[in-house]
Structure formats: C-alpha cells, structure tokens
mmCIF file as Biopython writes it, N, C-alpha, C and O atoms, coordinates in Angstrom:
data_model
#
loop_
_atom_site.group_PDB
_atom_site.id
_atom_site.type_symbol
_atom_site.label_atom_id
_atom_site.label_alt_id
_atom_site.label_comp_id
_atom_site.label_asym_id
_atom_site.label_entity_id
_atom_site.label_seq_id
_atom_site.pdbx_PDB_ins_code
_atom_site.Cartn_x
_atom_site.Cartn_y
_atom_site.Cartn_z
_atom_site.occupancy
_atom_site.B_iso_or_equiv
_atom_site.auth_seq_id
_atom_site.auth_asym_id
_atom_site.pdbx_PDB_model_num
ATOM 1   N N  . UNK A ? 1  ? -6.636  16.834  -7.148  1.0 0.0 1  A 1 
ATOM 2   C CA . UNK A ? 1  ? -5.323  17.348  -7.333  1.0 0.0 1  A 1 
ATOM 3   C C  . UNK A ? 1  ? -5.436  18.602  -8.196  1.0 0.0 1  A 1 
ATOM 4   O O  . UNK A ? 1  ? -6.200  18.631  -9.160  1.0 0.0 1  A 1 
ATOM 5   N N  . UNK A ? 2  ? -4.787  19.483  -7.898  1.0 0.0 2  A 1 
ATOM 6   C CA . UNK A ? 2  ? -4.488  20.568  -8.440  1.0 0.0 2  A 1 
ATOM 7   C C  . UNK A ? 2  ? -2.996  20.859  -9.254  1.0 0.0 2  A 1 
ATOM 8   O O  . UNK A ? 2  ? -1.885  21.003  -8.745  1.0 0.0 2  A 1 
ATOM 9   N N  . UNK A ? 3  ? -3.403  20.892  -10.767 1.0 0.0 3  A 1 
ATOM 10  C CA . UNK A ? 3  ? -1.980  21.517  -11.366 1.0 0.0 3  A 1 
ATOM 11  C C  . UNK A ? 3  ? -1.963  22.526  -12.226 1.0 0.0 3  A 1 
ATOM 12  O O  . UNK A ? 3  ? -2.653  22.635  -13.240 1.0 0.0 3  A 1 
ATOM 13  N N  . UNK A ? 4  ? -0.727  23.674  -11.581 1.0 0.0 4  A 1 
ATOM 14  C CA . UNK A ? 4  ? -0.684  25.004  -11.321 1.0 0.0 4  A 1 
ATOM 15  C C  . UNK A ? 4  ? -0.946  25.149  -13.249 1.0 0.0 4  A 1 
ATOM 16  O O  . UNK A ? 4  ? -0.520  24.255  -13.981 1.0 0.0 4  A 1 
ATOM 17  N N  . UNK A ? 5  ? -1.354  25.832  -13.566 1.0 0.0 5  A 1 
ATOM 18  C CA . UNK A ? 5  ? -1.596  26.510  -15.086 1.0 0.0 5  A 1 
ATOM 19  C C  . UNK A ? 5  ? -0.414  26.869  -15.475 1.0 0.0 5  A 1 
ATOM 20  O O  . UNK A ? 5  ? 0.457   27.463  -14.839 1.0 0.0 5  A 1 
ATOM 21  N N  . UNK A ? 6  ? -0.413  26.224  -17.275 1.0 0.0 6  A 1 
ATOM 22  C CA . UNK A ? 6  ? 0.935   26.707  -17.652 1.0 0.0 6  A 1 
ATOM 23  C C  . UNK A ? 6  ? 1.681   25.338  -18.573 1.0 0.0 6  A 1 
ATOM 24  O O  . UNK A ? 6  ? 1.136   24.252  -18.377 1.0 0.0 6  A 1 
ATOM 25  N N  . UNK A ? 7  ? 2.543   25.348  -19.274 1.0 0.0 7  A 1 
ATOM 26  C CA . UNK A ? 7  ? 3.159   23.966  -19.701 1.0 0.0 7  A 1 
ATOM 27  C C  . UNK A ? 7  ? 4.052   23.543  -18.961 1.0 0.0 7  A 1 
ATOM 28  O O  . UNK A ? 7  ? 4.716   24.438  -18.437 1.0 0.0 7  A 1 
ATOM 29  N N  . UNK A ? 8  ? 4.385   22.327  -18.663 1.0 0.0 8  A 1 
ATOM 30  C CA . UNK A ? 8  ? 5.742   21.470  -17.748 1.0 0.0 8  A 1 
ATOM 31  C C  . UNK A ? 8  ? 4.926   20.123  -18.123 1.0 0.0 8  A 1 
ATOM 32  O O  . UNK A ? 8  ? 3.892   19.987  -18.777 1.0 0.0 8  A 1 
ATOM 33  N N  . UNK A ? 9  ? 5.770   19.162  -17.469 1.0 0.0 9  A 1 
ATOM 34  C CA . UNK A ? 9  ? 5.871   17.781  -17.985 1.0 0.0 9  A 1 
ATOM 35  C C  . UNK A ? 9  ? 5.731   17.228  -16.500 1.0 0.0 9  A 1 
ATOM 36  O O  . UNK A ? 9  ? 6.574   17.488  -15.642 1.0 0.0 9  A 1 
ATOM 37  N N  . UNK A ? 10 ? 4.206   16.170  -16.170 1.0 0.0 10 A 1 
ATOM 38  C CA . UNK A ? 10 ? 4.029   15.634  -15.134 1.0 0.0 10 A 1 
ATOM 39  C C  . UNK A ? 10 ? 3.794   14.362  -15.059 1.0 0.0 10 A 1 
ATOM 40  O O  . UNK A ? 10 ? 3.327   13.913  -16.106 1.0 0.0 10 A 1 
ATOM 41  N N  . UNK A ? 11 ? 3.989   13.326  -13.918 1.0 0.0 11 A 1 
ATOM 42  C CA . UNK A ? 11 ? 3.732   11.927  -13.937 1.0 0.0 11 A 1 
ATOM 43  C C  . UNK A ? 11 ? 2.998   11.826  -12.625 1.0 0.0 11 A 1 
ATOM 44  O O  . UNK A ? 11 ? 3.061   12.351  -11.513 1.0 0.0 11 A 1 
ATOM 45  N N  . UNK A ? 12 ? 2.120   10.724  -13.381 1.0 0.0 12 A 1 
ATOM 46  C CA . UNK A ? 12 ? 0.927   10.509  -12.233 1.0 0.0 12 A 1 
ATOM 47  C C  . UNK A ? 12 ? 1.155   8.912   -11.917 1.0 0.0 12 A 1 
ATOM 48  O O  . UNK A ? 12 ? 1.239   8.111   -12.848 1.0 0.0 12 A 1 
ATOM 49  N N  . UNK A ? 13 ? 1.250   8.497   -10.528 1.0 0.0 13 A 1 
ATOM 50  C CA . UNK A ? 13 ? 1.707   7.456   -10.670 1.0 0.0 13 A 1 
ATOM 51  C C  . UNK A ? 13 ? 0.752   6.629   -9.335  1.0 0.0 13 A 1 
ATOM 52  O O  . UNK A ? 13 ? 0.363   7.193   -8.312  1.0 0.0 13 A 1 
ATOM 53  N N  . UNK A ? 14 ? 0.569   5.446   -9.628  1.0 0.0 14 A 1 
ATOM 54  C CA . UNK A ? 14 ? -0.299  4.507   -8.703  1.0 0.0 14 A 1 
ATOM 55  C C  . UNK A ? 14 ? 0.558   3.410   -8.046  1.0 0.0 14 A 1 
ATOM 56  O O  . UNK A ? 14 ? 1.013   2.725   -8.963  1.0 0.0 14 A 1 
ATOM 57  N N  . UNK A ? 15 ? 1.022   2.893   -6.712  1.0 0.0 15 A 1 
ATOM 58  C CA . UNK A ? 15 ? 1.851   2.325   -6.364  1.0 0.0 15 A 1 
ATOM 59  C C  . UNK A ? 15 ? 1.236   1.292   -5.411  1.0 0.0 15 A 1 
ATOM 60  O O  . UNK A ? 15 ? 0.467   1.476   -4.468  1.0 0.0 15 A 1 
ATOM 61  N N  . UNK A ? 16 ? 1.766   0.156   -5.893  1.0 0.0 16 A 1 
ATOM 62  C CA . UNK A ? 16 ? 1.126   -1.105  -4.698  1.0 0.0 16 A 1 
ATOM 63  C C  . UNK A ? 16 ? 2.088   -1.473  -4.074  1.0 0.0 16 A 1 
ATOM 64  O O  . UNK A ? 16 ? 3.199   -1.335  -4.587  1.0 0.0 16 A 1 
ATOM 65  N N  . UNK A ? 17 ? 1.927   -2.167  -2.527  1.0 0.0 17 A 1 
ATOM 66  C CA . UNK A ? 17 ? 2.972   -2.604  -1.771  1.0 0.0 17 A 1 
ATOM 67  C C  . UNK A ? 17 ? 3.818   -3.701  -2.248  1.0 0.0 17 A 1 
ATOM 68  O O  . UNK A ? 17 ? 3.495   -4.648  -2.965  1.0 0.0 17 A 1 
ATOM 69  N N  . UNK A ? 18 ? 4.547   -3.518  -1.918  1.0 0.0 18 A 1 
ATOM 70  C CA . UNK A ? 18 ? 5.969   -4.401  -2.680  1.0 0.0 18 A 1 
ATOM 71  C C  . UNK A ? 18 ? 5.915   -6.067  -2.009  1.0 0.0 18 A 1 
ATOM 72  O O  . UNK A ? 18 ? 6.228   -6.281  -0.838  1.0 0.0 18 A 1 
ATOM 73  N N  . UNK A ? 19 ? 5.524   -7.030  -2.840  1.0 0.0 19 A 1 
ATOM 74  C CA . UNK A ? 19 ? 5.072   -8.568  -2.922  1.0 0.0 19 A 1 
ATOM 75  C C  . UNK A ? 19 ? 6.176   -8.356  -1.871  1.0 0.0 19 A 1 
ATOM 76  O O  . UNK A ? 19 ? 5.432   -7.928  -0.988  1.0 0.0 19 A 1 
ATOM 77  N N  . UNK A ? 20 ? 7.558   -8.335  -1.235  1.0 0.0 20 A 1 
ATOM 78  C CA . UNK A ? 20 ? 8.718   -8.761  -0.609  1.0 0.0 20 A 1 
ATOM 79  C C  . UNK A ? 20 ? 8.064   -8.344  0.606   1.0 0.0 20 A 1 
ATOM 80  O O  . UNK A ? 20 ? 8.698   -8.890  1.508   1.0 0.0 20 A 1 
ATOM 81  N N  . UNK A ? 21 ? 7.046   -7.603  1.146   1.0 0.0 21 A 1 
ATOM 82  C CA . UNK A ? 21 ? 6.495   -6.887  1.908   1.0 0.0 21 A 1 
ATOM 83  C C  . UNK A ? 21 ? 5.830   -8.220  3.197   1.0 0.0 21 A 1 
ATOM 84  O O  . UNK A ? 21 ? 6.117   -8.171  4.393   1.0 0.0 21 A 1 
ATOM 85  N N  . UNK A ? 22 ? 4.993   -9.233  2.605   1.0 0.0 22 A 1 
ATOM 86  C CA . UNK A ? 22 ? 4.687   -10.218 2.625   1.0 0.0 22 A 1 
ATOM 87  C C  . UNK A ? 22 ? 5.321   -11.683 2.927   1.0 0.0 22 A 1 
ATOM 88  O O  . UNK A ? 22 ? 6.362   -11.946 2.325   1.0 0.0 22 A 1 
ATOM 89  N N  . UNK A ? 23 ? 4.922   -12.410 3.580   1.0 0.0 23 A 1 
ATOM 90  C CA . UNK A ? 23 ? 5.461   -13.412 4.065   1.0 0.0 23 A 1 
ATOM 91  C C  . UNK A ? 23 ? 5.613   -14.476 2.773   1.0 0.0 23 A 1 
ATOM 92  O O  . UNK A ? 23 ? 4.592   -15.097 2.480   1.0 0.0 23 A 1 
ATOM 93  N N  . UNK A ? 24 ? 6.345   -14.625 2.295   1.0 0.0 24 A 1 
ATOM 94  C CA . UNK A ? 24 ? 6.741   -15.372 0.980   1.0 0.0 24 A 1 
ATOM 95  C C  . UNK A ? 24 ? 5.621   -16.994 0.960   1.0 0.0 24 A 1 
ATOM 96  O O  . UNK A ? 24 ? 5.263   -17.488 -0.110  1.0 0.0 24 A 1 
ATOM 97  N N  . UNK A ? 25 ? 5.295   -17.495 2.096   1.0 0.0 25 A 1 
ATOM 98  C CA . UNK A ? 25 ? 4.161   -17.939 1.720   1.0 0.0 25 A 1 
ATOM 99  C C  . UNK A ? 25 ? 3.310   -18.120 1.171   1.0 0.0 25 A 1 
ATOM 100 O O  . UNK A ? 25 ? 2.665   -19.010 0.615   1.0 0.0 25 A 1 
ATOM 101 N N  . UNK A ? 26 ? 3.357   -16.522 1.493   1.0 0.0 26 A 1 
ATOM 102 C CA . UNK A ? 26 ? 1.123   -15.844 0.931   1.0 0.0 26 A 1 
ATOM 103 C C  . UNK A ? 26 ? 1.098   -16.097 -0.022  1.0 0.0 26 A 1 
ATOM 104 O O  . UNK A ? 26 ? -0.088  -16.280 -0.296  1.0 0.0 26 A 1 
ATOM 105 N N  . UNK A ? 27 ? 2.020   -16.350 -1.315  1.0 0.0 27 A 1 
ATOM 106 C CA . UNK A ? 27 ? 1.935   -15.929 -2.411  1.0 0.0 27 A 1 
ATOM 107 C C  . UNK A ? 27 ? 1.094   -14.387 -3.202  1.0 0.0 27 A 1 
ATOM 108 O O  . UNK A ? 27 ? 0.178   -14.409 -4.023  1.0 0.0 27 A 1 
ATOM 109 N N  . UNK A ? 28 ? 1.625   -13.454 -2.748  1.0 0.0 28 A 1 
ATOM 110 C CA . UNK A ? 28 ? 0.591   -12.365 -3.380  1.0 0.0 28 A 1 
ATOM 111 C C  . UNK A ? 28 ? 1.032   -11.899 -4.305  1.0 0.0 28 A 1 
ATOM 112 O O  . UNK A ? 28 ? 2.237   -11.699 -4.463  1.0 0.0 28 A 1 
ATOM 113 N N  . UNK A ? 29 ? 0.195   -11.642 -5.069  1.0 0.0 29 A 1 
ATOM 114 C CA . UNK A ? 29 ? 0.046   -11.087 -6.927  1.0 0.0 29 A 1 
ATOM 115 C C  . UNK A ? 29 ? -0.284  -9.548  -6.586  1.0 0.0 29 A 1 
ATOM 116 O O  . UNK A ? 29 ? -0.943  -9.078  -5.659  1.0 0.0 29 A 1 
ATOM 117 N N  . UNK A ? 30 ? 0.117   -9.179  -7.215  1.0 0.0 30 A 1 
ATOM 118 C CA . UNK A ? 30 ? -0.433  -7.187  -7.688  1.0 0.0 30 A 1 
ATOM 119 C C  . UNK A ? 30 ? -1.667  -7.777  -8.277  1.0 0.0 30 A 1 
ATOM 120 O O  . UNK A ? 30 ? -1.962  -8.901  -8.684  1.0 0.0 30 A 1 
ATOM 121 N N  . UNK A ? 31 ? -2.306  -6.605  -8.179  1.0 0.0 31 A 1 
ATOM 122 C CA . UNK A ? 31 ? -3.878  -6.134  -8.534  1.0 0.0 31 A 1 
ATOM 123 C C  . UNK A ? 31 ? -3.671  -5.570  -10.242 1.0 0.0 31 A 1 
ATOM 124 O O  . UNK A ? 31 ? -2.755  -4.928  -10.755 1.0 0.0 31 A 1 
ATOM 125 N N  . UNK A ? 32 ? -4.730  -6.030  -10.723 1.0 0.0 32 A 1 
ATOM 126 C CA . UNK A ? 32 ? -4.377  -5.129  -12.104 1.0 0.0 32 A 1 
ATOM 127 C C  . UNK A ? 32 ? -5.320  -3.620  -11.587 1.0 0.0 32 A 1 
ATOM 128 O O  . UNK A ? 32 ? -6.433  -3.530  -11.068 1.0 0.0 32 A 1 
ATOM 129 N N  . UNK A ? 33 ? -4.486  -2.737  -11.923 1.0 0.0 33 A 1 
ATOM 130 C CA . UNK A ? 33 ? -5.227  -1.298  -12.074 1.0 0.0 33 A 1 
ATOM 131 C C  . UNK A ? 33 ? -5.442  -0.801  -13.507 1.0 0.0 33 A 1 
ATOM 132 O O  . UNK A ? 33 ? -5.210  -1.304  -14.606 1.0 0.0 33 A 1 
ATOM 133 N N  . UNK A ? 34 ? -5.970  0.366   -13.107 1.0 0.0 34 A 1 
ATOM 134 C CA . UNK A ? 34 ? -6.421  1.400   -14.400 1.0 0.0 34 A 1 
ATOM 135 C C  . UNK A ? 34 ? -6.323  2.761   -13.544 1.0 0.0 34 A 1 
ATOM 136 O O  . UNK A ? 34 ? -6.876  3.056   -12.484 1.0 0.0 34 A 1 
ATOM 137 N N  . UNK A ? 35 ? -5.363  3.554   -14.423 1.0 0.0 35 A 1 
ATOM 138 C CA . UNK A ? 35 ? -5.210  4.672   -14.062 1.0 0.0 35 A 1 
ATOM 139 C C  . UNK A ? 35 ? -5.985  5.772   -14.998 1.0 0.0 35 A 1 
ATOM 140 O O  . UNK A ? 35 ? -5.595  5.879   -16.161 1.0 0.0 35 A 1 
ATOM 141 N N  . UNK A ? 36 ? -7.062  6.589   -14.546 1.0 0.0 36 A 1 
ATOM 142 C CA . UNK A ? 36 ? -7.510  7.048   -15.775 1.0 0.0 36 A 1 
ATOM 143 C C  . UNK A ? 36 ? -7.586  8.582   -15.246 1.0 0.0 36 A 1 
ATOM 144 O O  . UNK A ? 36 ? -8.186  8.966   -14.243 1.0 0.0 36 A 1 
ATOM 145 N N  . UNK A ? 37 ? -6.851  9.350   -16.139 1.0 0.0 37 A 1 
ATOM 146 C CA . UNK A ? 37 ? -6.842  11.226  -15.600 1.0 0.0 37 A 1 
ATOM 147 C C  . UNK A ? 37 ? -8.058  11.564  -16.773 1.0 0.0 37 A 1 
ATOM 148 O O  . UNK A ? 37 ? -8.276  11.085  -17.885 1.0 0.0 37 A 1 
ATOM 149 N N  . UNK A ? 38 ? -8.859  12.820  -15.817 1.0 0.0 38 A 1 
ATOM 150 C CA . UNK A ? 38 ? -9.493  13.479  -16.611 1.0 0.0 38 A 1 
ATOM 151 C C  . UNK A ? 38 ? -9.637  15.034  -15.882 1.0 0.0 38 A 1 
ATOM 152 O O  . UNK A ? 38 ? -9.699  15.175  -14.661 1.0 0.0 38 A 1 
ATOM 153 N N  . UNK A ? 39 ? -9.673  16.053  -16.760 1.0 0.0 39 A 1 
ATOM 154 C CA . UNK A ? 39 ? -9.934  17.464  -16.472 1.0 0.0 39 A 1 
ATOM 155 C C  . UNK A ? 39 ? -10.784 18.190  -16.050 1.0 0.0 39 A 1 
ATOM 156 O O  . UNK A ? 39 ? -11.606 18.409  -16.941 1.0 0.0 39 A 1 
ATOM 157 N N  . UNK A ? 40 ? -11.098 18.853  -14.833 1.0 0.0 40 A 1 
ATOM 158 C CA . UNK A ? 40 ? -12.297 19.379  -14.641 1.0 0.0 40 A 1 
ATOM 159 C C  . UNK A ? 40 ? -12.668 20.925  -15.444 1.0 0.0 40 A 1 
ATOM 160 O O  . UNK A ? 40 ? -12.031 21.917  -15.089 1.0 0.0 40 A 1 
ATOM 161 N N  . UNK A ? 41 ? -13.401 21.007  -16.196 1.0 0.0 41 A 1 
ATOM 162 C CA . UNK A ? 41 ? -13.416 22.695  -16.755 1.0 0.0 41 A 1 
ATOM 163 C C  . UNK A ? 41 ? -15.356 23.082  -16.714 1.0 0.0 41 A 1 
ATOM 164 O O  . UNK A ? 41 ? -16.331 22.643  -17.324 1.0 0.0 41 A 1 
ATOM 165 N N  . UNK A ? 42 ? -15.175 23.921  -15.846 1.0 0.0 42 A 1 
ATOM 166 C CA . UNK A ? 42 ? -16.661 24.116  -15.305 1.0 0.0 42 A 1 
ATOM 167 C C  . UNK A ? 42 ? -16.768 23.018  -14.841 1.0 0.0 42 A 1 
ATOM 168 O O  . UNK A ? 42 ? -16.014 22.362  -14.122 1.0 0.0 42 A 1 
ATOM 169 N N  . UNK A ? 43 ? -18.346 22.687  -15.535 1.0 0.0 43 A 1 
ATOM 170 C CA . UNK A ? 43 ? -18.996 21.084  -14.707 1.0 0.0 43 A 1 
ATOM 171 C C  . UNK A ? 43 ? -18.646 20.165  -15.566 1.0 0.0 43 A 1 
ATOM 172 O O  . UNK A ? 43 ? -19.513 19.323  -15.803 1.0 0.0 43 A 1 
ATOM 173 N N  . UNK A ? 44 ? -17.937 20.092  -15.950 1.0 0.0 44 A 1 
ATOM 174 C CA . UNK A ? 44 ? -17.726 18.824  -17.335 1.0 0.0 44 A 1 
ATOM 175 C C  . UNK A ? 44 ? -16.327 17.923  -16.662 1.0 0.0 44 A 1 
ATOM 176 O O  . UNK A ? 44 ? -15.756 18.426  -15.695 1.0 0.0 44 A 1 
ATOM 177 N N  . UNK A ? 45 ? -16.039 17.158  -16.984 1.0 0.0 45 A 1 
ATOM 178 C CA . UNK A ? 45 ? -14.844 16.092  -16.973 1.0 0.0 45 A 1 
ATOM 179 C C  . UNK A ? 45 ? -14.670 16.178  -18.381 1.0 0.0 45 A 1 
ATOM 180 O O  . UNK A ? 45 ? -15.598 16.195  -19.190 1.0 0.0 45 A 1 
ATOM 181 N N  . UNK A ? 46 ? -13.024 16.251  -18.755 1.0 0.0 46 A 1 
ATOM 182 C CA . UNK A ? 46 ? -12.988 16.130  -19.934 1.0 0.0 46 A 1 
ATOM 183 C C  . UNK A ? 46 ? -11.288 14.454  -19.628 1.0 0.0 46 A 1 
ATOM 184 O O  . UNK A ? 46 ? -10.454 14.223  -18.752 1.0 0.0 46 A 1 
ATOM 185 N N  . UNK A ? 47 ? -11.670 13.839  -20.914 1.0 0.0 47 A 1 
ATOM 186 C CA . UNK A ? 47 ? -11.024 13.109  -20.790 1.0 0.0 47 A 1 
ATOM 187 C C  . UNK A ? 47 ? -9.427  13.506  -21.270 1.0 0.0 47 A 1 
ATOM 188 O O  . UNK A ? 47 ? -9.145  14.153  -22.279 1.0 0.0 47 A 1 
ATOM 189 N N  . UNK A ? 48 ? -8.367  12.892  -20.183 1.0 0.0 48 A 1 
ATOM 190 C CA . UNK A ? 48 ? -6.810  13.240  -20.473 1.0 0.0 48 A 1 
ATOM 191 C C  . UNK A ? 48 ? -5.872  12.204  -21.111 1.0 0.0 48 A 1 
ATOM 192 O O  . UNK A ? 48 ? -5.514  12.204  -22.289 1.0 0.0 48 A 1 
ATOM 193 N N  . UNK A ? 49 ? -5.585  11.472  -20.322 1.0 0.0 49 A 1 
ATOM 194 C CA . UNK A ? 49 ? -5.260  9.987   -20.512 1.0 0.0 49 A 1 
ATOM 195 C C  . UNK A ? 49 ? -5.566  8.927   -19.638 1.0 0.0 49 A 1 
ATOM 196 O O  . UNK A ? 49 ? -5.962  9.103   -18.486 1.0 0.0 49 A 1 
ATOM 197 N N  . UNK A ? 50 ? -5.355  7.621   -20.264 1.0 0.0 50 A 1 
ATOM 198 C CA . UNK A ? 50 ? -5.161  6.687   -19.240 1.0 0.0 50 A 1 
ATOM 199 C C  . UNK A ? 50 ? -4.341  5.806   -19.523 1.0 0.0 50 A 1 
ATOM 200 O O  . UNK A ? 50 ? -3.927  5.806   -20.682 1.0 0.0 50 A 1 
ATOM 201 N N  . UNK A ? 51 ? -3.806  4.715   -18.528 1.0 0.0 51 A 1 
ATOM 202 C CA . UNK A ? 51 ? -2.956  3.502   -18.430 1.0 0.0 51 A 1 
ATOM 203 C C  . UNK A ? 51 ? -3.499  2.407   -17.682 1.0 0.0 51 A 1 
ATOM 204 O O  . UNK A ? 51 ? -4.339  2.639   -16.812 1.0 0.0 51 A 1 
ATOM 205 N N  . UNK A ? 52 ? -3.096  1.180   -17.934 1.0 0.0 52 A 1 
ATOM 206 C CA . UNK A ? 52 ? -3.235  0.140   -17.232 1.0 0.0 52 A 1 
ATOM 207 C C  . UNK A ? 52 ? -1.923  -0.200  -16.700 1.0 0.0 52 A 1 
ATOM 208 O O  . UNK A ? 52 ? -0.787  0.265   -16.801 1.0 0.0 52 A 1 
ATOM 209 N N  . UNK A ? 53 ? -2.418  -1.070  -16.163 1.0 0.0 53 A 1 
ATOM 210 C CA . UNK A ? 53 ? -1.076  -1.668  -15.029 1.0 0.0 53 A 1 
ATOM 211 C C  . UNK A ? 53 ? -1.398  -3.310  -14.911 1.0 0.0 53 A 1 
ATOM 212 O O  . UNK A ? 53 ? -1.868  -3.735  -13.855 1.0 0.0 53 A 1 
ATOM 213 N N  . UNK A ? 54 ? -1.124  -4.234  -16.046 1.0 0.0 54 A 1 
ATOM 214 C CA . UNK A ? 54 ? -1.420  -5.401  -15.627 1.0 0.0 54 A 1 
ATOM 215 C C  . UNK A ? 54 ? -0.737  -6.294  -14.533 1.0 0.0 54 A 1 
ATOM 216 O O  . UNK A ? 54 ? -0.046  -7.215  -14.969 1.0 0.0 54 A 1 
ATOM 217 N N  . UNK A ? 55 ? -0.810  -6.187  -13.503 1.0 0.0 55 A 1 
ATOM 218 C CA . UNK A ? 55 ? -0.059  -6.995  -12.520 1.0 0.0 55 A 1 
ATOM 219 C C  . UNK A ? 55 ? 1.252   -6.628  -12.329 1.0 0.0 55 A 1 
ATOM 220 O O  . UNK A ? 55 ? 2.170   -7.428  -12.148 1.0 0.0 55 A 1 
ATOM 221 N N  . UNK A ? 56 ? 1.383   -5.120  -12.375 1.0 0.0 56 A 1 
ATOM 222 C CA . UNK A ? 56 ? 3.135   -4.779  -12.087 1.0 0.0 56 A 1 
ATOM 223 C C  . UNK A ? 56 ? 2.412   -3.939  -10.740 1.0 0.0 56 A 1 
ATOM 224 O O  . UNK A ? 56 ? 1.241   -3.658  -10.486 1.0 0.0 56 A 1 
ATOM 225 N N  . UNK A ? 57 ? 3.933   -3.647  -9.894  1.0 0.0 57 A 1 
ATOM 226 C CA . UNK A ? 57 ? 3.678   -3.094  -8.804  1.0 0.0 57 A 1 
ATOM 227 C C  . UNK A ? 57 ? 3.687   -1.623  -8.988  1.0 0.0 57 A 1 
ATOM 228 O O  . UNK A ? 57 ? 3.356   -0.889  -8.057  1.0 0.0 57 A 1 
ATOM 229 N N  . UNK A ? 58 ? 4.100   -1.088  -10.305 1.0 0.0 58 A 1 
ATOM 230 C CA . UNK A ? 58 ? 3.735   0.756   -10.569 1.0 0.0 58 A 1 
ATOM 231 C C  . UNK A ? 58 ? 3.293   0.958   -11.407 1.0 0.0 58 A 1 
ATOM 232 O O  . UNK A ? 58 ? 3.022   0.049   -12.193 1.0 0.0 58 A 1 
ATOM 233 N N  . UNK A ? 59 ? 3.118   1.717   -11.559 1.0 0.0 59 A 1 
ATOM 234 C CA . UNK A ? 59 ? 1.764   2.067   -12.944 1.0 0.0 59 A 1 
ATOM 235 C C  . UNK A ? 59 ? 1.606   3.363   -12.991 1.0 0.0 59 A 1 
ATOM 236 O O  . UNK A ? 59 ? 1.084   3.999   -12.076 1.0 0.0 59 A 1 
ATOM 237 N N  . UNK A ? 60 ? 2.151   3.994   -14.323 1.0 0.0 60 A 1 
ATOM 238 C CA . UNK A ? 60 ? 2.197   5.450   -14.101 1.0 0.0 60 A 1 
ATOM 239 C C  . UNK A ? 60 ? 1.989   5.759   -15.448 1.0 0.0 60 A 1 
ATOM 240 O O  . UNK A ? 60 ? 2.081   5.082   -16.472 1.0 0.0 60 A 1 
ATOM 241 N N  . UNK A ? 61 ? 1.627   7.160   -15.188 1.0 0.0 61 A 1 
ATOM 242 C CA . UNK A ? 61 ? 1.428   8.214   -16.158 1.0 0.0 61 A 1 
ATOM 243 C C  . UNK A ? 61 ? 2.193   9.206   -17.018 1.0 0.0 61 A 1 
ATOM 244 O O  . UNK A ? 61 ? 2.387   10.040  -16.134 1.0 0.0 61 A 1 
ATOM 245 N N  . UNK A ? 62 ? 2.790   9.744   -18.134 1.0 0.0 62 A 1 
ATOM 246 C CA . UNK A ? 62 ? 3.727   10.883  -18.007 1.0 0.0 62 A 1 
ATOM 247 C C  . UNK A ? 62 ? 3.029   11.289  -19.351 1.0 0.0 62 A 1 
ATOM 248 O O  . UNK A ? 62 ? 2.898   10.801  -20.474 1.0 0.0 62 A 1 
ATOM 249 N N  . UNK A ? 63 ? 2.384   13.198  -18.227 1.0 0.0 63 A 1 
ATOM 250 C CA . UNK A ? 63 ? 1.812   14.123  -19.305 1.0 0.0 63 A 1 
ATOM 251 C C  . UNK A ? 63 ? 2.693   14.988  -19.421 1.0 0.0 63 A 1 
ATOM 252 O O  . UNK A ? 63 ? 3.753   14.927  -18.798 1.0 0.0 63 A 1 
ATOM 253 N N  . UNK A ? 64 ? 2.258   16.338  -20.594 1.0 0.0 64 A 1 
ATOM 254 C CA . UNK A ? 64 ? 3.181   17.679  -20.829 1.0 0.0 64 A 1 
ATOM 255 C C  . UNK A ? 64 ? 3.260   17.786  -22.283 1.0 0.0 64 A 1 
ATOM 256 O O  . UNK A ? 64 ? 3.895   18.706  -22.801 1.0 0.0 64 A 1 
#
C-alpha cells in the first residue's frame, strides 16, 4: 500500500466474514488476528503500529 506524503489521519482495517454468514449450526468463532503496520524507507522496515483483534469480527487501526 501506498500513502501519498504529507499529514492526514488514516485507518487500516482487517475484516472477517460475518459469523450470520454461516449456517448457525457450524458454530463459527472469528480468528484472533494481529494487525501489524510497518514503513518501508530504503531497505529497512521501520516499525508503525500494531493491534490485535481477539475474536471480534474487525480489527483496525487509526494513524495521523
């Protein structure tokens, strides 16, 4: 992903399919994630932030 140079306020967000999606049977659980941003400058990764998402269906970010 590319974001344009400059200050503003952005959200990065990770989205799982919605449990209602599913045959109420299945019983299905969300996945735990980890959302982790980092910066590319030259060859380096530099670290930005991160979040977890314990078992919710969104999981997001908000930089700026």
């Amino acid at each position: 992903m590319t974001i344009p140079e400059g200050e503003g306020n952005y959200t990065i967000s990770l989205s799982q399919k919605d449990n209602r999606f599913y045959a109420e049977k299945n019983n299905i659980q969300y996945s735990q994630c980890r959302l982790v941003i980092a910066k590319k400058d030259d060859d380096e990764l530099k670290y930005v932030a991160s979040v977890s998402g314990i078992w919710k269906r969104d999981t997001y970010a908000e930089l700026g």
